[in-house]
Every structure is written in structure tokens, then in C-alpha cells.
C-alpha positions as CSV (number, residue, x, y, z in Angstrom):
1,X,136.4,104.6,106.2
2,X,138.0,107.7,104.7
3,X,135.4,107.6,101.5
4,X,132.7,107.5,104.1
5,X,134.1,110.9,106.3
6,X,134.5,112.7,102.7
7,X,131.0,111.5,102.0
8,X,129.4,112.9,105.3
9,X,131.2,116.1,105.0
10,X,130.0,116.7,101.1
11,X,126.1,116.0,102.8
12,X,126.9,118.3,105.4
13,X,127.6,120.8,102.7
14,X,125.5,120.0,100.3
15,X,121.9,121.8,100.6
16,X,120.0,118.9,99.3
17,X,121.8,116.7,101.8
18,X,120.8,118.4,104.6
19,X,117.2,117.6,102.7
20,X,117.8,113.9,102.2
21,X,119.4,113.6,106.0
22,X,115.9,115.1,107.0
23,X,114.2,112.2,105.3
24,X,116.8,109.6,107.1
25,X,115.1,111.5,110.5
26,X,111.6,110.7,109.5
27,X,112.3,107.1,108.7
28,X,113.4,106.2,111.3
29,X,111.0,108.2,113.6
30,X,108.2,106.1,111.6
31,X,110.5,103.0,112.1
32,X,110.4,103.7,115.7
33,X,106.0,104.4,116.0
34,X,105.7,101.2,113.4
35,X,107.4,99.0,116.6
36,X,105.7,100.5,119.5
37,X,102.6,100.0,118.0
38,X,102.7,96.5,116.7
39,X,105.6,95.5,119.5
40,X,109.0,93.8,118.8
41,X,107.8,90.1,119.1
42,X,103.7,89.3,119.3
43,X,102.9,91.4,122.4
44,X,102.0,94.7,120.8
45,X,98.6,95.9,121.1
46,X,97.9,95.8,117.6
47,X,99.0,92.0,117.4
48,X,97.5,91.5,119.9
49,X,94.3,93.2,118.6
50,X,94.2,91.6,115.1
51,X,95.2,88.4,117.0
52,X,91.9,88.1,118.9
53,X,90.2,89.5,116.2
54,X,91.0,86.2,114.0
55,X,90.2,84.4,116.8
56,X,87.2,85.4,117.1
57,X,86.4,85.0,113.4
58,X,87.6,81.9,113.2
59,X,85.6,80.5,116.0
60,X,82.4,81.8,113.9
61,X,83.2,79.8,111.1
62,X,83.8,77.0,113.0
63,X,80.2,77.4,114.5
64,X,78.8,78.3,111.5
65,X,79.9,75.7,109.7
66,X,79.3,73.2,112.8
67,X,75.1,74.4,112.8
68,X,74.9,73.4,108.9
């Protein structure tokens, strides 16, 4: 525990710390829009969006390969 403390106060010294800490930020903002959009489980709405969309393709194979 004390090796961490020392290492948070020698990033909030350090310039490129503050730099890298920045990058920590974004991450985890895009973390945060990657599971809105797709959802936690299957219920986001671009699951759910490539879900019907291989549904539907599926069911035009299966047709097409019913008609030959």
C-alpha cells in the first residue's frame, strides 16, 4: 500500500503523469460509450441491431437455398 501512495504522488508530480492520467480518463470514457452502445448483456441497440440483422440473413439463405 505504501509503494502505491509514493507512486501516485511521483504521477501527481510528474508532468508526463499528469499526461498518461489523461489517457486513463479517455479509456475509460470510451469504456463507458463502448457499453451503452452495445449494452451490458444482449439488450443494447447495437446487439440488438446486428442480431436481427443475421437473422434476417440467415432466413435468406435458408430460402434461397430452400427455392434451388
Amino acid at each position: 500500500m505504501r509503494k502505491f501512495l509514493t507512486d501516485v504522488k511521483t504521477l501527481a508530480k510528474d508532468e508526463d503523469g499528469v499526461v498518461s492520467f489523461e489517457y486513463v480518463i479517455v479509456a475509460a470514457c470510451i469504456v463507458g460509450a463502448v457499453a451503452v452502445a452495445f449494452g451490458t448483456g444482449a439488450a443494447g441497440p447495437i446487439a440488438a441491431s446486428l442480431s436481427s440483422a443475421i437473422t434476417a440473413i440467415a432466413a435468406k439463405v435458408t430460402a434461397a437455398i430452400a427455392a434451388t
